[in-house]
N, C-alpha and C positions, 0 to 999 in steps of 0.2 A: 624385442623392443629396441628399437632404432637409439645409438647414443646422445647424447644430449650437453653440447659443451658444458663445463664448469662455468663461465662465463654467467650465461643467463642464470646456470641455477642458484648462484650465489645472489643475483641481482633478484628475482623471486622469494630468495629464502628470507632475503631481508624484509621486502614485502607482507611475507608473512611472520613475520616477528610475535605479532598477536596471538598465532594459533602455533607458536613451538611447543606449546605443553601436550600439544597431540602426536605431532612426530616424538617429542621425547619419550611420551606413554609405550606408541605402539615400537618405537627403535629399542625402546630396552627388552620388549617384551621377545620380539622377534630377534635379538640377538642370543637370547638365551634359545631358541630354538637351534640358532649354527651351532652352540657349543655342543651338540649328536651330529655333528660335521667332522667326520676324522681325516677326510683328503682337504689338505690347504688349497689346491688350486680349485676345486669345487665350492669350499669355504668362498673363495672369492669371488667367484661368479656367483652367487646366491647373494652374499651383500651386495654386489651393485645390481642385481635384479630387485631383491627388496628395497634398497633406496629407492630404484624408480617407481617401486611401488605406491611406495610413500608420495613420493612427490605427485605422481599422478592425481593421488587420494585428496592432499591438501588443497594440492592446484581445484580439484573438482568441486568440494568445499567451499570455498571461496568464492569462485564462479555459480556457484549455484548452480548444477548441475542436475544430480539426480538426490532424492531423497539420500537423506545422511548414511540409513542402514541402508539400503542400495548400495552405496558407498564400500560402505564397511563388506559387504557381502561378495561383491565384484572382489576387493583385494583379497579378501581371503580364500576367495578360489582363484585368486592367480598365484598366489603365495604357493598354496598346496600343487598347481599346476609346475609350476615353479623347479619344486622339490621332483613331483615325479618325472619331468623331464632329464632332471641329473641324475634319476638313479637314487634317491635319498627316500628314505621311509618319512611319510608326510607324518607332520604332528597330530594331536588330536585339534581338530579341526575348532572346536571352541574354544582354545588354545588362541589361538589366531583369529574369531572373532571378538574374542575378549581384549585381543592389543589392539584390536582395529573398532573397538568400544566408543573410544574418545570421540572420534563424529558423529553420534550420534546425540542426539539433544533433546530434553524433555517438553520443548513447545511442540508449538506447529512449525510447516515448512515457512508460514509463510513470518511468524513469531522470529526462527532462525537467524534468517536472511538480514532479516531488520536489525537484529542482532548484531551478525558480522559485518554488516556495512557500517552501523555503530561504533563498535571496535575498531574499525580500520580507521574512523573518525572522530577520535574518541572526542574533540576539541566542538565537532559541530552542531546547532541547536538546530539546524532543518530539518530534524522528525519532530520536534514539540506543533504538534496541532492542538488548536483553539478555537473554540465559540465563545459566546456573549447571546445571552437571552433578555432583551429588554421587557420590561415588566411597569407598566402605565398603571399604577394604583395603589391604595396605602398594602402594607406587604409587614406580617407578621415577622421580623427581622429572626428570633427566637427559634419560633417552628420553622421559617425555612431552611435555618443550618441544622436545624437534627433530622430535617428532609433530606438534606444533602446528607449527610451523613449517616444517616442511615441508608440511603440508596450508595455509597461510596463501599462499605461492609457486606451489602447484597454484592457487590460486582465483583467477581473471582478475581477479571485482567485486570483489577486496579489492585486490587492487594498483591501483586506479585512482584516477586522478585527477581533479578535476572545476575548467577554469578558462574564463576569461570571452572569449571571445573576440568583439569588437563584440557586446554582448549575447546571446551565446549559450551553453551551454553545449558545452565539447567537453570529451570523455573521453577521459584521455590511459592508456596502460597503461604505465608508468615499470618499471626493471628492477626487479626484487626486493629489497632490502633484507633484510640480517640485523642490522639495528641497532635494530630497534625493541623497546621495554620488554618484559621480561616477567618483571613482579615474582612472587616463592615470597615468601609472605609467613605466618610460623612463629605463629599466634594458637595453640597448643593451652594456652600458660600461663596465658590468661586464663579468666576466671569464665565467661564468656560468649562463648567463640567464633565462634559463630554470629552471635548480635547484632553483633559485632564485623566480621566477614564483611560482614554487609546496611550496616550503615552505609559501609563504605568502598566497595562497592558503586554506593549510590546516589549520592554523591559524584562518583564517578566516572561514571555517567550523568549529572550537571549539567552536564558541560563542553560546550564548547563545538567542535565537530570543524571546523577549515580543511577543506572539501573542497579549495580548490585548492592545500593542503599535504600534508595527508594525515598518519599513516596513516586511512583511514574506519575502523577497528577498536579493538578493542583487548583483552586476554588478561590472565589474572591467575591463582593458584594459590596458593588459601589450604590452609593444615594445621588442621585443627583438634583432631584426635587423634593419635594416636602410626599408627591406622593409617584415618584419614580426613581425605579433602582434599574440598574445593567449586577447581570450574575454572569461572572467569566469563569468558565471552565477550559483546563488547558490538561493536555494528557500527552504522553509518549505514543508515537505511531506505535508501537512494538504491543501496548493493550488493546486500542481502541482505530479504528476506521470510521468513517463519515457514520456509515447505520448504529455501529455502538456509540456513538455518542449521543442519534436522535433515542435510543434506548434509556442509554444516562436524563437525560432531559425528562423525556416522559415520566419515567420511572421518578423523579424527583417530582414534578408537577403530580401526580397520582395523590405520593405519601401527602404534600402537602396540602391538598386541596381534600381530602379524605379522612387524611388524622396516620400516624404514622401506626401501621399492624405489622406484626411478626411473620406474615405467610410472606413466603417465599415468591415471587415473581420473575425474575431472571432464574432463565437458564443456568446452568452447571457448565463451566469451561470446561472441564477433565473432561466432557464427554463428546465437545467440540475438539479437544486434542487428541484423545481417542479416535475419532472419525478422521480424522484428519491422516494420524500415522497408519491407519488399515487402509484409506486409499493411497498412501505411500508404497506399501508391499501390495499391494493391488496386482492383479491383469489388466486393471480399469487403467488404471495407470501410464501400462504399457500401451495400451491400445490408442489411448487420448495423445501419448507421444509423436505413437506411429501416424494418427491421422495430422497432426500440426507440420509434421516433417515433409510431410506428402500434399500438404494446405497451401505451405511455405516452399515449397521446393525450388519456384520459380519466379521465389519472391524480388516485384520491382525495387529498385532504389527509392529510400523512404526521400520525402521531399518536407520542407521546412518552409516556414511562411518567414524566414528569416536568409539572408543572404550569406553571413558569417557562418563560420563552422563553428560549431562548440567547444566550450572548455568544460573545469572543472568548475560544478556548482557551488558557489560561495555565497553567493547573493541571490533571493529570488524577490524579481520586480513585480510587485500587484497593483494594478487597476481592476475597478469596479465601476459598474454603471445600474441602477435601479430603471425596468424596462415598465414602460406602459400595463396597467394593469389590465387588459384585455387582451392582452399578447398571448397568454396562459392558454385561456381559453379556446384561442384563436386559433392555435397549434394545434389541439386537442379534435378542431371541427375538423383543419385540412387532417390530420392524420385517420381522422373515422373515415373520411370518403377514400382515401390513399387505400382501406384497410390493412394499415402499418401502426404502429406506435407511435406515440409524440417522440417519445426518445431516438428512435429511429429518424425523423424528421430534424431534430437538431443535429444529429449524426449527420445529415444530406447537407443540412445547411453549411457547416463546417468543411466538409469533403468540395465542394461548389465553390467555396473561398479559397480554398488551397491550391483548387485548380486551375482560379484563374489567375492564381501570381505564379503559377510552375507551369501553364499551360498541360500536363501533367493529363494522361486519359484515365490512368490509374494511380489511386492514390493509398496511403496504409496509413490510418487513422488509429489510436490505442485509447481503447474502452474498457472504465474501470467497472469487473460487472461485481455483485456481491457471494453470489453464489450459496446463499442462504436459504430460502425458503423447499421447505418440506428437509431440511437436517435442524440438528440441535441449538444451531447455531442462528436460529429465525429469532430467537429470544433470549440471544448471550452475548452481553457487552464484550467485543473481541476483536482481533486484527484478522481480519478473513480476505477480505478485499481481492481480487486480481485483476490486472491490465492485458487483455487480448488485444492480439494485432486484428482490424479491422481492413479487409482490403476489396475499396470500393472504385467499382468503374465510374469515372465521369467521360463522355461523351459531348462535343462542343455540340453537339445539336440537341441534348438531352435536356428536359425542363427538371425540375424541382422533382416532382414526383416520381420522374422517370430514375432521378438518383433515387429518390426515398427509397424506390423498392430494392434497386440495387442493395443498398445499406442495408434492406427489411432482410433480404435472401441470405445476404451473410450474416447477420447474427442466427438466424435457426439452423444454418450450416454447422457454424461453431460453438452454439450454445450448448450441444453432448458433452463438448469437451473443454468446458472452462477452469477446470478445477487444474487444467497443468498450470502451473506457474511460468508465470513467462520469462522470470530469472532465468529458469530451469532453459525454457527454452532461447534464452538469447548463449546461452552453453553448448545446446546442441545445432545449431547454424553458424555458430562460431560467429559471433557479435559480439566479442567482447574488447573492449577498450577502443581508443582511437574516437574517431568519428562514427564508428559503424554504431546504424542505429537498429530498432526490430520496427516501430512505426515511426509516426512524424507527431504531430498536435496530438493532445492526449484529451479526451473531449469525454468530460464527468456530467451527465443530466442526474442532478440529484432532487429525486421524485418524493424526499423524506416526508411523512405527513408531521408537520410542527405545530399544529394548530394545540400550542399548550393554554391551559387553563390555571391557573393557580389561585385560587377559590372562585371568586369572582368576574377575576380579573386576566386577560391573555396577556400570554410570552409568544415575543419575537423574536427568533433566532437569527442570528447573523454570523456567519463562518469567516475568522479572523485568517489562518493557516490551515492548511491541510496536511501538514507535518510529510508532505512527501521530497525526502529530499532527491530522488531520482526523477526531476525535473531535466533531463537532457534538452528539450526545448522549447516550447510552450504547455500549458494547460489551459483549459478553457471547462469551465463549472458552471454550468449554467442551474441557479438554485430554485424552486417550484414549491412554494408553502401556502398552506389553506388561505383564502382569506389577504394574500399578500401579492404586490407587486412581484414578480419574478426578478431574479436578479442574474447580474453577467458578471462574476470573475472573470478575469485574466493573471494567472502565476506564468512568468516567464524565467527563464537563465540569464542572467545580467551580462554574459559575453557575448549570447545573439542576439538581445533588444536594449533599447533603450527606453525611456519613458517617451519619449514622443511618436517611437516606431510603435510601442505597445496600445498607448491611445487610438493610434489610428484604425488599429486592428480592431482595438475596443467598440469603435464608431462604425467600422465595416460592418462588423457583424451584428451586431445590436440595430443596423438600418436592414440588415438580411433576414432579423429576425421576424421583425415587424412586419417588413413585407409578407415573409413566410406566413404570419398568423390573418392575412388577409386576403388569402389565395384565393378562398372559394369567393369572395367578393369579383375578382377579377375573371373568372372562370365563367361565372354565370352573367355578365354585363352589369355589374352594379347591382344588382336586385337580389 
């Protein structure tokens, strides 16, 4: 192993400040290994081999590398390699993964990550994501919070807990509590109720969430009419992703519109994290590696619908636009004759605008897929979510469709293999810090079906945050619910755009979209 000035490794060590309880765990453990060391100059060589060891392990951790016990299992067959290269009778081998224990962590991978980016920030609220469900009608105030609350006690990733154990994350599931807030708060007297609603709203995503206190969530139920209420639900990325939260919603609309029952309806997390850590130790694993490695090999330079280079996210800018209610649908015709996906078709649409401010033939788009259906995880309020790199040809002579398909061919390319993380893989391309990015625009079609009922009466969902603070430089969300105008987020990084650069984008795309939904109008001469 090549040396490694003092310099950097002190300027790193301090970086990881947060995770010393794991070098400490496994540095005491593996020093009691040297002391079966009776040559001093062998002595020495073996600690500054297990130092690098360490550091390698930490550094990999951190970066998101490979699964934690991957981790763990790598160092301790180079430790044992270690030994038998000098000549030393290697220890017993779980000896050594029991010091190299500390990385590994009782969530998932992707639970982890969210984790130690947390920790490195501990000051930041950019993982608190939130919705708001408006609700047009008089609204049992009573039964709806023991709706809530009972659906809150159903959700495993909301009763959890996240504390430090020797540098690691473990997830504890604490009994359920009936003590936590849930303000009704009566705004219908003011001028502005709404306004009034978004401000204390946002407020309350600035805070700051203890994972290792807890609760990760949190509820609210303003009035704003005599017979209309907004219900704000806000959570930690580290439980809940875009789909566990349309899960929370329904699940709460059900109880309440039904009468609140004891059977069981969500899923079990333990068996979501279970699945999860058995494709960790996987061949599946390795293989979905091998093919991104070999996807990516000759991966373009990502391009940006922003001219500045990025910083660190501190601030993310949101515009919104509410699109023509036949847009939906519109989409849905051109993608049937495409034989493509709508999702696929806003994918086009987005890759088409990128292109033409980079002039760009190829462009690397990042799509968050869910990777749920047919695992346990179809029906378990949870953080599952992953961002694949999308890399789609655009051609100046190509129409719409002619991208669609492009778009269409790579997701069923990369759809085997979604379950790597793309942490993991911005690790093994070595994309880490700086400017180096793994795509560009990060382009969310969220297909949720929200058509809530709460007895009577329907709930409209509205997405406040998406608690992803790994915004490097734009997002674009384009939201799809029963019965509702489609809508157009814009989340950008506040050192690539500004409000007037992000409106613009807003109006680009929202006028590309519309055209898009009126393709086959144009295709067939008007008729």
């Amino acid at each position: 192993m090549p040396a490694v000035s003092s310099s950097p490794i002190a300027a790193l060590s301090r970086q990881l400040a947060p995770l010393g309880g794991v070098a400490s765990q496994a540095r005491g453990e593996l020093l009691g290994v040297l002391e079966s060391v009776p040559d001093p100059r062998k002595k020495r060589g073996v600690r500054h081999r297990f130092a690098a060891i360490l550091f390698v392990s930490v550094c990999a951790v951190v970066s998101g590398a490979r699964s934690f016990a991957a981790i763990a299992e790598w160092a301790a067959d180079a430790v044992d390699d270690t030994l038998s290269e000098m000549g030393i009778g290697a220890p017993n081998a779980s000896t050594i993964r029991r010091a190299l224990s500390a990385f590994t962590g009782d969530g998932s991978a992707a639970q982890e990550l969210v984790w130690l980016a947390q920790r490195l920030a501990p000051t930041s609220p950019l993982y608190n994501a939130a919705e708001y469900v408006e609700i047009n009608g008089p609204l049992d105030v009573t039964s709806f919070e023991m709706a809530v609350r009972a659906t809150v006690a159903e959700a495993d990733a909301l009763n959890a807990r996240f504390v430090e154990d020797h540098g690691r994350a473990v997830q504890q599931h604490l009994r359920t509590t009936v003590d936590w807030p849930f303000p009704v708060i009566d705004l219908s007297g003011h001028a502005d109720p709404s306004a009034c609603a978004h401000r204390w709203m946002r407020a309350d995503l600035a805070e700051i969430v203890d994972l290792s206190r807890g609760p990760v969530f949190g509820h609210a139920l303003f009035k704003l009419g005599p017979t209309h209420y907004r219900w704000y639900h806000r959570c930690h990325h580290i439980a809940l992703d875009g789909y566990g939260f349309s899960l929370v919603a329904q699940r709460v609309a059900q109880s309440y519109t039904t009468s609140i029952n004891h059977r069981r309806w969500f899923g079990e997390l333990r068996e979501v994290v279970e699945a999860d850590h058995a494709y960790q130790m996987s061949e599946q694993r390795e293989l979905d590696r091998q093919f991104w490695m070999t996807h990516l090999a000759d991966l373009p330079p990502t391009h940006s619908l922003s001219n500045r280079s990025q910083g660190p996210v501190k601030r993310i800018l949101r515009q919104n636009k509410r699109l023509p209610t036949d847009v939906a649908a519109g989409l849905r015709k051109v993608a049937q004759r495409a034989e493509v996906s709508w999702a696929a078709l806003v994918l086009a649409v987005v890759a088409r605008h990128l292109h033409r401010r980079t002039t760009a033939n190829e462009v690397v788009l990042g799509a968050p897929l869910m990777g749920r259906l047919g695992s346990p995880a179809a029906r378990t309020p949870a953080m599952i979510a992953n961002i694949v790199p999308l890399r789609v040809t655009v051609r100046p002579d190509d129409d719409l469709l002619d991208t669609t398909r492009s778009v269409a061919r790579e997701l069923r390319t990369v759809h085997p293999h979604t379950r790597y993380r793309s942490e993991h893989l911005r690790r093994d391309l070595r994309l880490l810090g700086g400017t180096r990015r793994l795509y560009g625009p990060v382009v969310n079609v969220l297909p949720f079906d929200y058509d809530l009922r709460f007895g009577d009466y329907r709930g409209v969902a509205k997405n406040i945050s998406t608690g992803a603070q790994a915004i490097d430089d734009i997002a674009i969300h384009f939201h799809v619910r029963s019965n509702c105008a489609p809508e157009l987020d814009l989340d950008a990084n506040s050192h690539c755009y500004d409000d007037t650069e992000l409106a613009a984008h807003l109006d680009m795309l929202t006028t590309d979209l519309v055209d898009a939904a009126q393709l086959p109008l144009a295709l067939h001469g008007g008729s």
